[in-house]
C-alpha positions as CSV (number, residue, x, y, z in Angstrom):
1,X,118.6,40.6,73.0
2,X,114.7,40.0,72.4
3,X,114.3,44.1,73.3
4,X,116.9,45.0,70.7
5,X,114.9,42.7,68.2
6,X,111.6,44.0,69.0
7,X,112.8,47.6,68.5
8,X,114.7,46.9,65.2
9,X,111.3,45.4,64.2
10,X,109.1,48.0,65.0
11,X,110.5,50.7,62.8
12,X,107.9,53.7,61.8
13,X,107.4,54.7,58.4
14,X,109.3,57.7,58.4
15,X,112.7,55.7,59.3
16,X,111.3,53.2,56.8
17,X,111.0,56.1,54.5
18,X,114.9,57.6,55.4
19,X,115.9,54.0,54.8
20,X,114.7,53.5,51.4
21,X,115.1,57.1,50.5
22,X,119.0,56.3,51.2
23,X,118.9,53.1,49.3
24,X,117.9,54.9,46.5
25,X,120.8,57.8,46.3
26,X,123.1,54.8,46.9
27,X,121.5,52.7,44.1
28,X,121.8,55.6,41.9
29,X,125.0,57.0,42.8
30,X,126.3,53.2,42.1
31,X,124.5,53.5,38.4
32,X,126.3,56.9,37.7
33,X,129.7,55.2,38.4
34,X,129.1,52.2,36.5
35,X,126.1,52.8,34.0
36,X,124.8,49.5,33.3
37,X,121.1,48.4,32.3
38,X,121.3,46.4,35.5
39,X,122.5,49.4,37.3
40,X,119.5,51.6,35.8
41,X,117.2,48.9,36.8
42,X,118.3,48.4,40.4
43,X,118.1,52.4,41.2
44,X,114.7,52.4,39.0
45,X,113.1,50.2,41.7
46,X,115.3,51.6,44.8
47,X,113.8,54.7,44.1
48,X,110.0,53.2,43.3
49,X,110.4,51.4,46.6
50,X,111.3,54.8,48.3
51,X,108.5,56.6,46.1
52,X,106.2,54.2,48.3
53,X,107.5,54.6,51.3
54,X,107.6,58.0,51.4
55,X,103.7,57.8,50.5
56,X,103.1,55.6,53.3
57,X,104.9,57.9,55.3
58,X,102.7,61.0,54.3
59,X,100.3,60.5,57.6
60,X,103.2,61.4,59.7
61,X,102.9,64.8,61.3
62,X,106.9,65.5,60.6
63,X,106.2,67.4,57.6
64,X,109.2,68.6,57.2
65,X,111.0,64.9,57.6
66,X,108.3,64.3,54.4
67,X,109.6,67.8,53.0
68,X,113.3,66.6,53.1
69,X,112.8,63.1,51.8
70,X,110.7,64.3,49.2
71,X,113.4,66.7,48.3
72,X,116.1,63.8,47.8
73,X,113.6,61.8,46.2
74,X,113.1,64.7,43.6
75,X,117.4,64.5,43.3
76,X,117.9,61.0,43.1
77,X,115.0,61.0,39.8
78,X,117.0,63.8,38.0
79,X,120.4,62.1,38.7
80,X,118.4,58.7,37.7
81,X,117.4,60.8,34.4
82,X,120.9,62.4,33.5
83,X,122.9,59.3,33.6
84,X,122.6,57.3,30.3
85,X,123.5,53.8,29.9
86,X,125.2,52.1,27.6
């Protein structure tokens, strides 16, 4: 049990980065089916949390992990952008 603690722990920044890069589709996937001001503001910070992550990630030779997770960054902003609330 304390190995599979210690690994869960120890994550590095580009599975940090796929993490939070995930929460944010989800976050705004979950606005665009119920547009709400709360909805817009949870995504808004899932994806500013992933916008740093993905930064911290940068130093990782995997560029094209930081290629792809840049890409769905890009997509989750534009879908953040074409949903309006009400």
């Amino acid at each position: 049990m304390r190995d599979q603690q210690s690994t869960m722990q120890t994550q590095n920044p580009i599975s940090q980065a796929q993490n939070a890069v995930k929460s944010a589709k989800n976050a705004t996937a979950q606005m665009q089916s119920h547009p709400t001001e709360q909805a817009r503001t949870g995504a808004e910070n899932a994806i500013a949390q992933a916008e740093r992550a993905v930064a911290q990630a940068q130093t990782s030779e995997n560029h094209q992990a930081i290629a792809e997770l840049n890409e769905q960054l890009e997509e989750a902003r534009k879908q953040l952008n074409q949903t309006n609330t009400d």
